[in-house]
N, C-alpha and C positions, 0 to 999 in steps of 0.2 A: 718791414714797411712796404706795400704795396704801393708802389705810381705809375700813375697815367701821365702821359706826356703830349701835348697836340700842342701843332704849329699851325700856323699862315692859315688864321681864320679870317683874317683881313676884313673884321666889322666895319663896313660903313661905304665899304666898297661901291661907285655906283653904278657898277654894272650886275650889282644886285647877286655878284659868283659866291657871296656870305651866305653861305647853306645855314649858317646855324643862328642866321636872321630870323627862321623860322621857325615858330615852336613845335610843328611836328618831327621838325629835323632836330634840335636841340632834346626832344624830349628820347630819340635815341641814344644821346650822350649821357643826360643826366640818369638813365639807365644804369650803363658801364658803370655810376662813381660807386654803386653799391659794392660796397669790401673795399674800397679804394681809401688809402691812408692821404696821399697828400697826392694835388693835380698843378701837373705843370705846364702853362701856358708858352711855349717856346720862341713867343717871338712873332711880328707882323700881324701881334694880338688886332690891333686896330687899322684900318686902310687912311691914313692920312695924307695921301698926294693925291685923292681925289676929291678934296674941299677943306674948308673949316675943323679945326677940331672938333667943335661943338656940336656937329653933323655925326662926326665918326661915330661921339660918346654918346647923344643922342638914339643913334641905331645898336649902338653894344649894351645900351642901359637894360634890355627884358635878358641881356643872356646872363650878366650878371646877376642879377637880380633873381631869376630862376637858377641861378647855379649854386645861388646862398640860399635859399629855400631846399635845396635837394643835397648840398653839401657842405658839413659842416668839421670838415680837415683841414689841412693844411694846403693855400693855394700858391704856388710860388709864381710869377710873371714877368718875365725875359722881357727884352726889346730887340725886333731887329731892323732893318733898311728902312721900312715901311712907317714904321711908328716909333723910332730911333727920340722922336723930339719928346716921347717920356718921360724919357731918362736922362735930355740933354740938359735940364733945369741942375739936376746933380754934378753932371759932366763940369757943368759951366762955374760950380761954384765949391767943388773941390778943392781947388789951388788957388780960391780966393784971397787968403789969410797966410797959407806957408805951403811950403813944397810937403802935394798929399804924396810924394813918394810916387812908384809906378804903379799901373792899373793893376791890382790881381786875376787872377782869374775867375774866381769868385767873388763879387760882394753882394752884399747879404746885406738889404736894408729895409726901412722902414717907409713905405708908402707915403710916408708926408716929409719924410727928409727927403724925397726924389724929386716930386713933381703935383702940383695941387690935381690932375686928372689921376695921378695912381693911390691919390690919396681919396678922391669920389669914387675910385671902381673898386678899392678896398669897401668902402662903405657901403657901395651895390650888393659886395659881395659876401657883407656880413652873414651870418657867424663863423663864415670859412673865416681862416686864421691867414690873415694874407702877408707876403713876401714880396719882395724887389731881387730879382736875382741880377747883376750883370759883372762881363760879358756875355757868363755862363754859371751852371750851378753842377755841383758835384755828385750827382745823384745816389752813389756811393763811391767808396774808395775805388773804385778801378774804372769808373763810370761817369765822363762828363758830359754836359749837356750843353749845346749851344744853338744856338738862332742859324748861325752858319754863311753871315752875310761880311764874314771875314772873306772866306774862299775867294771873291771876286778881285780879291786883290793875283790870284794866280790863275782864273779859270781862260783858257782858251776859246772861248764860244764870245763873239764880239758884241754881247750884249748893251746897250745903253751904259748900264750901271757898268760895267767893267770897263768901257771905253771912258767911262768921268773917274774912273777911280784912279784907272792907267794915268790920265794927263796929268792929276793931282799930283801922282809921284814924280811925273816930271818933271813939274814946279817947284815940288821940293826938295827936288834932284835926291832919293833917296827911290831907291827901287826895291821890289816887294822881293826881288830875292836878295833884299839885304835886312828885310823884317827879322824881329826877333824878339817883339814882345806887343800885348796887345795896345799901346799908347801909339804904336810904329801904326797898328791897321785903322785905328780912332784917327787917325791924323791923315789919313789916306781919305778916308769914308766920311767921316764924321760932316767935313766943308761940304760936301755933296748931298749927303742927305739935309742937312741944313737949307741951302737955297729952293731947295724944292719944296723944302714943308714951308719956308714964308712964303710961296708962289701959293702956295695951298690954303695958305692962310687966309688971304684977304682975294681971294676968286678959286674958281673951281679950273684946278688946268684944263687945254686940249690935250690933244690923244700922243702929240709929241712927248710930254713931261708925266702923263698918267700910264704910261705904259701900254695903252690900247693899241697905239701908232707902233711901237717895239713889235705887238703880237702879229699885227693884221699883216707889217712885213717882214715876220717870221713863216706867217703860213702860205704867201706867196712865192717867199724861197723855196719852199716843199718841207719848213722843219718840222710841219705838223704830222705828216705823214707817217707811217710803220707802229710802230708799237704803244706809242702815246694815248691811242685812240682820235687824234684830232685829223678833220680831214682836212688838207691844204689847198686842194681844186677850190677855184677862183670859183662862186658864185656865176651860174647863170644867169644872165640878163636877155630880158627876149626883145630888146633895143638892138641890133646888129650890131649900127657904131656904137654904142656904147660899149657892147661884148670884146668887139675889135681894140676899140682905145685900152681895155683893159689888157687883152692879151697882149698887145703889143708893149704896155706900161712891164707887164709881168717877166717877158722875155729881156725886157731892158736890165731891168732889176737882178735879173740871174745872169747877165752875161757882165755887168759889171762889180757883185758884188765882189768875185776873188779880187780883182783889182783893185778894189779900195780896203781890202785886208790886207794886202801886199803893200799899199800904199802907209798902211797903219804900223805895218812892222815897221817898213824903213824908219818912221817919224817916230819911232823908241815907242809906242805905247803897246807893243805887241811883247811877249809871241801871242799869235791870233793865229785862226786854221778858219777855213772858208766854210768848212763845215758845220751846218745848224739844227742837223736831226736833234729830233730825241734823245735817239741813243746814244747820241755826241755830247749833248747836253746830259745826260746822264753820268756818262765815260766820264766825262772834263770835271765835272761836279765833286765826283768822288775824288778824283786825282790832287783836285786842286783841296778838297779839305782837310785831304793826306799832308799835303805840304802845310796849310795851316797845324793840325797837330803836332807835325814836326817840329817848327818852328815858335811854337808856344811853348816848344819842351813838355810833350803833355805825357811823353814816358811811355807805357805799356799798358795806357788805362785804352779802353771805345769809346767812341765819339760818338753822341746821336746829336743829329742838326736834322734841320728842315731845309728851307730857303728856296731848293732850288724845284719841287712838288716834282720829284721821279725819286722812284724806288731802285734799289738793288745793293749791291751787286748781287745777279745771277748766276745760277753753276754753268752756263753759258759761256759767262764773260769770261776772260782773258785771267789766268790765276794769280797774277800780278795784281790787278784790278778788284779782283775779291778777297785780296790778301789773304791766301793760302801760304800756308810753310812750304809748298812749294813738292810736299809729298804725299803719296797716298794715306789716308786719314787722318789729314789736318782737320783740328775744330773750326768752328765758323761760329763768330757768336753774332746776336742777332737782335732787331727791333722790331717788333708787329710793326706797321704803316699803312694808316689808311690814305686817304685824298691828297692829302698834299706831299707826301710820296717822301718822311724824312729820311736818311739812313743811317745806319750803324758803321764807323771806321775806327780804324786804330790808327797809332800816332809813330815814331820809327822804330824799326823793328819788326818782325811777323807781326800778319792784322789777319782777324777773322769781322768777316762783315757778312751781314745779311738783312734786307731788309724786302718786305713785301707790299702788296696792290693792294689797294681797296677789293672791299669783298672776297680775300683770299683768306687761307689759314697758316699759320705755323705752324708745323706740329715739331713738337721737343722731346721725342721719349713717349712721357704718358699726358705729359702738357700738350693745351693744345688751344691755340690764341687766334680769336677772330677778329675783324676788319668788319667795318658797315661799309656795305655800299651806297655810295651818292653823298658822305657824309666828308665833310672836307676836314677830314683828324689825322692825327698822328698815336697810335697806341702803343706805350711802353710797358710793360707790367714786368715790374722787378720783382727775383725770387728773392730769399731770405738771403740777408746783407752778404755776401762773403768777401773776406777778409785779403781773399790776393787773387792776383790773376789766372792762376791755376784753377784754381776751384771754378772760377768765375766762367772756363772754357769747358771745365765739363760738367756745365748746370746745362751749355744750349750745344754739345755734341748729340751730333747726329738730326739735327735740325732740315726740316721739308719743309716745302711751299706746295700748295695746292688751291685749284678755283674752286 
């Protein structure tokens, strides 16, 4: 079975970054599904903290709709941070009647036992054969798939969502290094993504609760800057005082942010590091989903997530970080990544990861797996099923990146 994997296409978004709002852009995807057995939607399917639902589904209805016209396999569709309120209709009425036992890893449902909008986008989506995946879906036996908006319960980079996730545990005095199953990370996340989506619901947030206000004093700090492609230089203004009131807001902002991360440590929602690059958010990304694996118990399988839109690990980084056996010709296995940058991780134990950029290639041997540029996807293309981990390390030995 061949699958395609794509994350954080965040329809309905209104800062309009949903590439595949477009059908020139979409008609590159529905390209790829040719040979393609079953396409997996990984999560932040829809942008719902920036209005109504009705909005979101509204703007996702042509992708659907042109996705059932061009593909008629198996669609399977995750939830993550972003469009989490999918799947809280289930969430919510699981333990209605008796104890449903704990969350698996996997469940496997039907579009109309979840939520009346995944039971419209199944039907958008006719003749695809549609699927509810949550947490996560097993994409084969050594291979799990998730959204990856667990991580924030471990990730180091002081982002909004890790700072609401962090306070939550405080409250219920139960701390993320004492997770160990995924009902521990729903209980963490789950209250927080909730009051945002009914902020969303009945008005359109500002840029505090929409995430715009997160980014704009992200690239003030400088975390836009290096390898990302985003430029963090403040906008000129050919107003002087106004140029001045900025730079002087800007120098503010950087002399006191370590301070109010030091400040976050003490008050238990840390550990937090001042640092907001890319490559930190990259670094912390991987590390922190390392620790979710572990703590899922996910054993010796790879991990593909999205969530956090950076690729890697690189033959660069740190061999720890790219989870090498730590010798010369360890395997690395691996996920094609386009736009929103998923990655490949293993769980405890030696990890081989690999994952690449938009517009780059794989190459595996005689394989060889391209990336669209400008396309905000995620490419997986899985070989013929194998049966254990072994094998599974030398289908992607000896694996390059290339522009």
């Amino acid at each position: 079975m061949r699958t395609l994997i794509i994350s954080d296409l965040h329809l309905g978004s209104v800062t309009r970054s949903d590439l595949l709002r477009r059908s020139e852009l979409r008609a590159t995807l529905l390209e790829a599904l040719d040979g393609i057995d079953r396409l997996v939607l990984l999560g932040d399917v829809l942008e719902l903290r920036h209005g109504p639902l009705r909005e979101a589904m509204e703007a996702a209805r042509p992708f659907f709709e042109d996705l059932g016209r061009a593909f008629g396999g198996e669609l399977v569709i995750s939830a993550g941070n972003h469009d989490h309120a999918l799947v809280e209709p289930w969430l919510a009425s699981r333990g209605g009647e008796h104890d449903p036992g704990p969350l698996a890893l996997e469940q496997l449902l039907a579009p109309a036992a979840v939520s009346p909008a995944m039971a419209r986008i199944a039907e958008w989506a006719s003749p695809a054969r549609t699927t509810v995946a949550y947490p996560g879906l097993w994409v084969r036996p050594d291979v799990y798939a998730t959204h990856g908006h667990y991580l924030d319960s471990h990730l180091t980079v002081p982002t909004l969502e890790r700072l609401s996730v962090g306070a939550m545990s405080r409250l219920l005095g139960k701390a993320p290094s004492e997770f160990a199953a995924a009902d521990d990370y729903e209980s963490a996340g789950a209250p927080v993504f909730a009051w945002r989506d009914v902020v969303a619901r009945y008005t359109h947030p500002g840029a505090a609760l929409n995430g715009m206000a997160t980014v704009a004093a992200w690239r003030t700090l400088g975390g836009g800057s290096g390898e990302d492609g985003y430029d963090s230089r403040p906008r000129r203004s050919r107003r002087p005082v106004r140029r001045l009131t900025r730079m002087l807001r800007r120098r503010a902002l950087i002399a006191g942010f370590p301070v109010a991360v030091a400040a976050l440590n003490r008050a238990g929602i840390g550990p937090l590091r001042a640092d907001i690059s890319g490559r930190e958010l990259r670094r912390a990304g991987l590390a922190a989903m390392g620790e979710v694996a572990a703590r899922l118990d996910l054993g010796d399988a790879y991990v593909v997530f999205g969530h956090t839109h950076r690729a890697g690990p690189f033959p660069r980084d740190h061999p720890r970080l790219r989870g090498d056996r730590g010798r010369a010709g360890a395997a690395r296995a691996g996920a094609p990544a386009g736009g929103s940058q998923p990655v490949t991780a293993r769980a405890a134990g030696p990890r081989r990861r690999l994952g690449i950029g938009a517009g780059e290639r794989l190459q595996c041997g005689s394989r060889r797996y391209e990336t669209t540029p400008g396309v905000k996807q995620v490419a997986w293309h899985a070989t013929p099923s194998p049966r254990t981990s072994s094998s599974a390390a030398a289908v992607w030995r000896g694996c390059s990146t290339s522009g």
